[in-house]
C-alpha positions in Angstrom: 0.0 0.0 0.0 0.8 3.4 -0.2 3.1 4.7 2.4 1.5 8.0 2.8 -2.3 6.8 2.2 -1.2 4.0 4.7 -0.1 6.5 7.7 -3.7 8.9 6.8 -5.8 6.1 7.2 -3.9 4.9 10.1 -4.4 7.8 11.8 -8.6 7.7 10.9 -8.7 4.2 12.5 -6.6 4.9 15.8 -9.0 7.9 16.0 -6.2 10.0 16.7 -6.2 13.9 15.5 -8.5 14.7 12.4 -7.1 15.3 9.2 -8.6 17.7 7.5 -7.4 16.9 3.8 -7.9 18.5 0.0 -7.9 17.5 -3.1 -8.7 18.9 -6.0 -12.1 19.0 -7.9 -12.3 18.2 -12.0 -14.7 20.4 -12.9 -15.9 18.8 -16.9 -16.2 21.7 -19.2 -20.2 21.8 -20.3 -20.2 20.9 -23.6 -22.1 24.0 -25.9 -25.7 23.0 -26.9 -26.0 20.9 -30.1 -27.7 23.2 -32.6 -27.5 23.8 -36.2 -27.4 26.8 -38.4 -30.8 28.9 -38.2 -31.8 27.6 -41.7 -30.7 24.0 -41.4 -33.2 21.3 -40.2 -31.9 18.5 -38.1 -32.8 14.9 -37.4 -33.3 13.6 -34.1 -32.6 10.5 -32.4 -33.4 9.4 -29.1 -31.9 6.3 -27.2 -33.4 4.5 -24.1 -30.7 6.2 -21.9 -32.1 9.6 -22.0 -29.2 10.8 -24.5 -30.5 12.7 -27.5 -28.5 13.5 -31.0 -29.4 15.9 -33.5 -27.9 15.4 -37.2 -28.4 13.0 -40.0 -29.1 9.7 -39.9 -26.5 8.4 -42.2 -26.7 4.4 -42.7 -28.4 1.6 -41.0 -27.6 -1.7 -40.6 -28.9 -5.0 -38.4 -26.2 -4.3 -35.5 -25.5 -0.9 -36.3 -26.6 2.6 -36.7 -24.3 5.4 -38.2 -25.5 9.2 -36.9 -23.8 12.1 -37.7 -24.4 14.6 -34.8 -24.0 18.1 -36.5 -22.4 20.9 -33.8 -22.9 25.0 -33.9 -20.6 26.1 -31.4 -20.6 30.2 -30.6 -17.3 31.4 -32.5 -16.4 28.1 -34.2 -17.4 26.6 -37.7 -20.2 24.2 -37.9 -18.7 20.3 -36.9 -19.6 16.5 -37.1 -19.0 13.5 -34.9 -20.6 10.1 -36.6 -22.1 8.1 -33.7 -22.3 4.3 -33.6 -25.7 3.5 -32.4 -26.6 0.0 -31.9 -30.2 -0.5 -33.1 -31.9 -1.7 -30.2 -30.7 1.2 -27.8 -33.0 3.5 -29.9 -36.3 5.2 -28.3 -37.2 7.3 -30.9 -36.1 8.3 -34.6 -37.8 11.5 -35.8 -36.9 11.7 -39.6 -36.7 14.6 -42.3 -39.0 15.3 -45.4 -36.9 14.4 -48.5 -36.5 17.8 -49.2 -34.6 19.0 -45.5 -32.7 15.8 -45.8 -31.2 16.6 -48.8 -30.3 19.9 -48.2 -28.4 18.5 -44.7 -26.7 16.1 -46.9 -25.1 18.8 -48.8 -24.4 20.8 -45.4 -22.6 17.3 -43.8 -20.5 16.5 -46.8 -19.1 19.9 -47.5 -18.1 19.3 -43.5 -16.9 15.8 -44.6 -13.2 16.5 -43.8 -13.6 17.7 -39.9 -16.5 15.1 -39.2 -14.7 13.2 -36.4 -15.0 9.5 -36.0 -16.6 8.0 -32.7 -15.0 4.6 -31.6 -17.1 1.5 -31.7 -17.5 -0.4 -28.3 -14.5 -3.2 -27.9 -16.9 -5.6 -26.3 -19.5 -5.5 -29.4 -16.4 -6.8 -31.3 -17.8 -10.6 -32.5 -13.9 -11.8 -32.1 -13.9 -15.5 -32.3 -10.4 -18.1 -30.7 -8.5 -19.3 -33.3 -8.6 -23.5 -34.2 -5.4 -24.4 -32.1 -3.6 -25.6 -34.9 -3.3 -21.9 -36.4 -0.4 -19.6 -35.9 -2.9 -17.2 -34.5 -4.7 -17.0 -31.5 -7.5 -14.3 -32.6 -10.3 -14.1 -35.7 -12.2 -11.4 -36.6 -14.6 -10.8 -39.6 -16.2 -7.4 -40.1 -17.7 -5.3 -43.5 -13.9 -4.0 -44.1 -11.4 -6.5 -42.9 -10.6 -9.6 -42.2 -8.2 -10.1 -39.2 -5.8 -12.7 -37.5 -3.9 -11.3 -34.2 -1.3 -13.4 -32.0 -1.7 -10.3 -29.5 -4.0 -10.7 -26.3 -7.7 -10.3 -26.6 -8.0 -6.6 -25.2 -5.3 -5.5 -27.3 -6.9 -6.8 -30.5 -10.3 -5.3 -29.7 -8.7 -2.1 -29.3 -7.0 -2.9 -32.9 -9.9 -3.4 -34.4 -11.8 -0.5 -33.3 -9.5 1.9 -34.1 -8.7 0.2 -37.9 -12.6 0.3 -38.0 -12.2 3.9 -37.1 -10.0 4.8 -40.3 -12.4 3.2 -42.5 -15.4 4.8 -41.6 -12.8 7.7 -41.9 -12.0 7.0 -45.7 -15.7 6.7 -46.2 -16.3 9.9 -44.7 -14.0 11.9 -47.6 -14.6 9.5 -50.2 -17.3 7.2 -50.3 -17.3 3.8 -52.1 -18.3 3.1 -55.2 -18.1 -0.1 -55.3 -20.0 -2.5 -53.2 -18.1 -5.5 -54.9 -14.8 -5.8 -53.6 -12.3 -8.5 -52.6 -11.7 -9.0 -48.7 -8.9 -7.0 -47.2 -6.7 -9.3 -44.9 -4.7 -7.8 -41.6 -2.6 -10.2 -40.0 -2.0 -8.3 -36.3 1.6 -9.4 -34.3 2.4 -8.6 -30.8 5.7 -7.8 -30.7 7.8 -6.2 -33.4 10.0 -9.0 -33.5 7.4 -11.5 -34.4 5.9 -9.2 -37.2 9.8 -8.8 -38.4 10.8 -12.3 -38.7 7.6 -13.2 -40.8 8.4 -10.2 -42.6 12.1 -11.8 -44.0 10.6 -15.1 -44.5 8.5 -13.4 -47.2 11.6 -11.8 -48.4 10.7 -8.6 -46.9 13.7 -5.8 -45.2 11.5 -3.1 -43.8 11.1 -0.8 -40.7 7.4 0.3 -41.5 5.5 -1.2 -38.8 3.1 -2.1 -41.5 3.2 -3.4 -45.1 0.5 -3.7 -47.8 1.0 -7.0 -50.0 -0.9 -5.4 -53.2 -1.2 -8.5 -55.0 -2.0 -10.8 -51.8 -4.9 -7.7 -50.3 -3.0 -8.1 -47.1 -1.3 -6.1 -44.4 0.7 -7.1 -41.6 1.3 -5.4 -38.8 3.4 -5.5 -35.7 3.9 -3.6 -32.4 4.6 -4.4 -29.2 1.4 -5.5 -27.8 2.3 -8.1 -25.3 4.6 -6.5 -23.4 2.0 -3.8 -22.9 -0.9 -6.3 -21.8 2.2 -7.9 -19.4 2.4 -4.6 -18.2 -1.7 -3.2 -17.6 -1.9 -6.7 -16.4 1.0 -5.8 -13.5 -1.0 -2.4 -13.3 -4.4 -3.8 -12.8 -3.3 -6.6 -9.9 -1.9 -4.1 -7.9 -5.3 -2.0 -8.0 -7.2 -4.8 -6.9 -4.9 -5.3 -3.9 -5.1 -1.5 -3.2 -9.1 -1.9 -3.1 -8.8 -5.4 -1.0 -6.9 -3.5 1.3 -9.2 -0.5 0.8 -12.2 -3.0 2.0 -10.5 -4.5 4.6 -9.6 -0.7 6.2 -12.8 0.0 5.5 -14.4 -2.9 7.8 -11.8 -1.8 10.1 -12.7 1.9 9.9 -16.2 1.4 10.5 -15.9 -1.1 13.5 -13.6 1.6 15.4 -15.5 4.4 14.2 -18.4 2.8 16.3 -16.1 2.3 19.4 -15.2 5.5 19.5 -19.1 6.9 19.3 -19.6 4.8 22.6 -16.2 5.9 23.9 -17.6 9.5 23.5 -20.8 9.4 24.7 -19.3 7.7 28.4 -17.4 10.6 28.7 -20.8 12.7 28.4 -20.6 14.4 25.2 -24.0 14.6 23.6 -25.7 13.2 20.8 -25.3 16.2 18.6 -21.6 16.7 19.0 -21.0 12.8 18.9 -22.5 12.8 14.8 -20.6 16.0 14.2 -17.6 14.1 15.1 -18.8 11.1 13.5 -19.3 13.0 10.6 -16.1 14.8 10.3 -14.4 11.5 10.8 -16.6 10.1 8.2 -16.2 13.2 5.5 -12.1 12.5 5.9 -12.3 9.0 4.9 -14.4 9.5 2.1 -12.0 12.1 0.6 -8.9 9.9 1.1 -10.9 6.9 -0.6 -12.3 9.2 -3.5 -8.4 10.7 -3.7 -7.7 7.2 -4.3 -9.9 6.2 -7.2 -8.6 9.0 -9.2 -5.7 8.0 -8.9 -6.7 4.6 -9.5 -8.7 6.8 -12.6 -5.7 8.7 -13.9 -3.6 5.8 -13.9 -6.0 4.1 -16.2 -6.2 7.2 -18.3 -2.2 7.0 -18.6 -2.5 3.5 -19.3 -4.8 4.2 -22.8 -2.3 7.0 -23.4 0.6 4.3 -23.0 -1.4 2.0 -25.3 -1.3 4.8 -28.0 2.2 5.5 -27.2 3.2 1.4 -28.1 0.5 1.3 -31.1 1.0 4.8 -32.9 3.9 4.2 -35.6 2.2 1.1 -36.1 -1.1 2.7 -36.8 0.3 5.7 -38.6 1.8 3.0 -41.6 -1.5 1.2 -41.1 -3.7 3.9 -42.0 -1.5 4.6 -45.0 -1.2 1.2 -45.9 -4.8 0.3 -46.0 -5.8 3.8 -47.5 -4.2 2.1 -51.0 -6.5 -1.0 -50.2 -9.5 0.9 -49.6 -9.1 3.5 -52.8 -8.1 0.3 -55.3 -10.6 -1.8 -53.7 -13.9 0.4 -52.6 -13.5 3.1 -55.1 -11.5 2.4 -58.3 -11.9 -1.6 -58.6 -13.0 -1.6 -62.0 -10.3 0.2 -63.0 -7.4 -0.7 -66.0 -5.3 2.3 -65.2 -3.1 2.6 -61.8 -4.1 6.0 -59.4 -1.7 8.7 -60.4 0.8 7.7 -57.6 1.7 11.7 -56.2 -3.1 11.4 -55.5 -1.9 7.9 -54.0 0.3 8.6 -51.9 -1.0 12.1 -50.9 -4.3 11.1 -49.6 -2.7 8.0 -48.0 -1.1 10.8 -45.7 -3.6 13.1 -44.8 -5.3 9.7 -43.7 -1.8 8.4 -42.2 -1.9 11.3 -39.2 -5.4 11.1 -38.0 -5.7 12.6 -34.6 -7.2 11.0 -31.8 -9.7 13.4 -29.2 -11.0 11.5 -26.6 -12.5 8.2 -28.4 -13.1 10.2 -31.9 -10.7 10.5 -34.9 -9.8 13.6 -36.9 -8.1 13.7 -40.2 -7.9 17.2 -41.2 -5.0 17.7 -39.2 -1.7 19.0 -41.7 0.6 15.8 -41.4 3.8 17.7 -39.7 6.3 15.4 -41.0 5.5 16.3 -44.7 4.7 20.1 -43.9 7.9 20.8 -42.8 10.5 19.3 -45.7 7.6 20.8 -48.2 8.0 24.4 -46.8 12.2 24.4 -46.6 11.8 23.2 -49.8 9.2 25.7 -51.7 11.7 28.1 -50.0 14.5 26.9 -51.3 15.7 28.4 -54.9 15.4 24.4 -56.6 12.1 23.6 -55.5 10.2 21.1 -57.3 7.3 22.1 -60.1 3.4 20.9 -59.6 4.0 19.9 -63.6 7.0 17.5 -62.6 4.6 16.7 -59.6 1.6 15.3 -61.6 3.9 13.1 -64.0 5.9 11.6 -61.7 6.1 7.7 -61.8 6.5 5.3 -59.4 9.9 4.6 -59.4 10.2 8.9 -58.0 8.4 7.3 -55.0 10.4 4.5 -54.4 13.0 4.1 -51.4 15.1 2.6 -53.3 16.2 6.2 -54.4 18.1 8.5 -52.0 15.9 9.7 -48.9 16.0 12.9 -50.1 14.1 12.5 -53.1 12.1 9.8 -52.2 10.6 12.6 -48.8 10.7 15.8 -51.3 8.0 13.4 -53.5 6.1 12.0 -50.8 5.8 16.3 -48.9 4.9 17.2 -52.2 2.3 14.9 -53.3 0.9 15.0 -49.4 1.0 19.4 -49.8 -1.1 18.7 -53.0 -3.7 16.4 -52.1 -4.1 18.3 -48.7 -4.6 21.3 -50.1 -7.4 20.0 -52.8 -9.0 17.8 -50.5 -9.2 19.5 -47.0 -8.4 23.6 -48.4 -9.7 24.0 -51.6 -12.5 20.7 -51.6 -12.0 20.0 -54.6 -11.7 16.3 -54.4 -15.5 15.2 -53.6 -16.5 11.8 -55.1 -17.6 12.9 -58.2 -14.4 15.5 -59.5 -12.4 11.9 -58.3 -14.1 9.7 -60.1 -13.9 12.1 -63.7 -10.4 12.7 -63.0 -9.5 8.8 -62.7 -11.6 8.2 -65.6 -9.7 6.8 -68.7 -8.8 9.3 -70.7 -7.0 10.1 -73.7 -6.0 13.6 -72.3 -2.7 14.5 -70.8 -2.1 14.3 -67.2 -1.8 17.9 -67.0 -4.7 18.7 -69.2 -6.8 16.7 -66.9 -5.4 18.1 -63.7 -6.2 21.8 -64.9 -10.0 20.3 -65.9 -10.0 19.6 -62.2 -9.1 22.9 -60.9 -10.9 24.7 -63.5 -7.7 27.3 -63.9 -4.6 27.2 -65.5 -1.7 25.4 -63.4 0.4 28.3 -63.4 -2.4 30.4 -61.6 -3.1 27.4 -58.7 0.6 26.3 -58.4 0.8 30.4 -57.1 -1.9 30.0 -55.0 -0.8 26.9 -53.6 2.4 27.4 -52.8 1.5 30.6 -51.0 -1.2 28.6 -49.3 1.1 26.2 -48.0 4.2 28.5 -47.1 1.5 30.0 -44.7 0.0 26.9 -43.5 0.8 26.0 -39.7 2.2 23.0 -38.4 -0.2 21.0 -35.6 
């Protein structure tokens, strides 16, 4: 136990001098009311609970219910968070006329790049044991991926949700087109060295945490998952000893407590001052015990943060990785013709840095990494041109070529695809789907058609744009 907590609580049950003790109070910040614009109509969903959304009902399933909760905060633009919802929680739907809807469809997609992704539960996850003679010990099967995970169960929920997480995410900025598609495989590791060696015994030498196997649909993955479940594990058996012992000194407490009532009222004090002592007495141990489930609070709060701490390079390739599956699988399957790679790989990083609040996922954040080598090199006098940009080929993306190169392509395309997608929004299903079209038409021909200027014109604008950008 706790030294310190040990000697206060000591001091309660020997009924020795009173402690008068603080702690500080968490006051939650009251979240601004949920209301649209004046003109805009919202739908309105009510769940069992009491708890109330307003937004747009965007998809339902058998298990699931998608709701995007719209936000009009004073001084701030208008915001989205997409709820998961299962079906049976819900009290009440109160639709739109086909008219209103449509009109909050427009308003939610022109928000589509700050909508923020809630988390789905971890215990809704249907993960299934793996037949013992696999070299897995977890199954999962959902509408985006398929997935095998040596990790512990806890870890691989938490997996899960969050890959789910980027997926709604891709669907958010570009919804599919095509509802045919071949299964995406993850294979999950717990430890880096695990993920490594299977790595070389498919030939592979890389220190991505992740790894797309195009022709295969498949991405592995590896962090190190076990020793963190070793560890929460360690965490969480010394918590339930702290509350044993809290029990135990509780019993203790309360038998004393009572002892010295009838101690004090021998001596002639009377029944008033006996409960004011009684309750002072009383009012100190319940501060030391609620001082001690936040701390027993915070340190699981530090825990999640340590769980994002082991998991985040892993995720950040992961959500680049699978963004290729997603766009050559749920958007362009029927396609002859490869993505231009610099559109590839740009969107793949906007996607790459989503941004964690709470249990909700962000993507408009500007991916630091690129933003930096692309400004110190649109201020440099040999900076590269948007026209070299847009017919650049694979092999300027490879890393087989010098770092240099290989990171000036990759801040590039990322400054580009940023700037179209979460700037300018000029990338909305429909432009996408016309620009990846087959065409006879040059690559810059059809990149100015997309703009609707001149390149010279936009590559001004944007390099201005992102010279002035912030970093995160």
């Amino acid at each position: 136990m706790n030294t310190h907590r040990h000697q206060i609580i000591q001091s309660l049950l020997d009924c020795g001098c009173l402690l008068w003790l603080t702690c500080g109070m968490v006051a939650a910040q009251e979240a601004a009311p949920n209301i649209g614009a004046a003109t805009l109509q919202l739908e309105t969903i009510s769940l069992k609970n009491g708890t109330s959304y307003r937004g747009l009902l965007q998809s339902k399933g058998r298990d699931e219910i998608e709701f995007v909760e719209i936000f009009r905060r004073p001084g701030m633009p208008m915001s989205a968070t997409v709820r998961l919802i299962d079906p049976a929680q819900v009290r009440q739907y109160v639709p739109l006329p086909a008219a209103e809807r449509q009109l909050l469809t427009e308003q939610i997609h022109r928000l589509r790049h700050r909508v923020a992704i809630e988390a789905g539960n971890q215990q809704r996850v249907m993960l299934v044991a793996a037949p013992a003679n696999r070299p897995y010990t977890w199954e999962y099967s959902g509408p985006w991926f398929q997935l095998t995970s040596t990790a512990d169960n806890e870890s691989t929920r938490r997996c899960i949700v969050r890959i789910d997480q980027i997926f709604r995410a891709y669907r958010q900025l570009i919804p599919s087109t095509n509802d045919d598609h071949r299964p995406l495989r993850i294979v999950l590791y717990g430890s880096v060295d695990e993920y490594q060696t299977v790595l070389r015994t498919l030939g592979i030498e890389i220190e991505n945490l992740a790894f797309y196997a195009a022709r295969e649909n498949t991405i592995f993955a590896g962090a190190e998952l076990a020793s963190y479940s070793r560890r929460l594990q360690s965490i969480r058996d010394a918590h339930q000893e702290t509350l044993r012992e809290l029990d135990t000194d509780a019993e203790r407490f309360r038998g004393q407590l009572k002892a010295f009532s009838e101690k004090l009222a021998k001596q002639g004090f009377d029944r008033e001052q006996i409960k004011e002592e009684m309750a002072r007495r009383n009012a100190a141990w319940n501060r030391e015990t609620l001082l001690l489930e936040r701390q027993i609070s915070e340190t699981d709060r530090r825990n999640d943060a340590s769980f994002a701490e082991v998991t985040s390079l892993m995720f950040r390739r992961l959500y680049h990785e699978a963004f290729h599956a997603y766009l050559a699988d749920w958007f362009v399957a029927d396609r002859t013709a490869p993505v231009d790679r610099w559109l590839n790989e740009g969107l793949a990083q906007i996607f790459e840095v989503g941004q964690l609040d709470g249990d909700t996922l962000r993507i408009d954040t500007p991916n630091a990494t690129a933003l930096a080598r692309l400004q110190r090199d649109l201020a440099s006098t040999n900076s590269l041109a948007l026209a070299d940009l847009l017919v650049s080929t694979d092999r300027d993306f490879l890393a087989a070529h010098a770092h240099i190169t290989t990171a000036r392509h990759y801040a590039y395309a990322w400054g580009l695809a940023y700037y179209l997608t979460i700037e300018k929004q000029l990338l909305t299903p429909e432009s996408l789907a016309s620009f990846l079209a087959p065409s006879e038409r040059s690559k810059l021909d059809r990149f100015e058609t997309l703009i609707g200027k001149p390149l010279r014109e936009f590559e001004f604008e944007w390099r201005a744009a992102m010279l002035k950008l912030s970093p995160p």
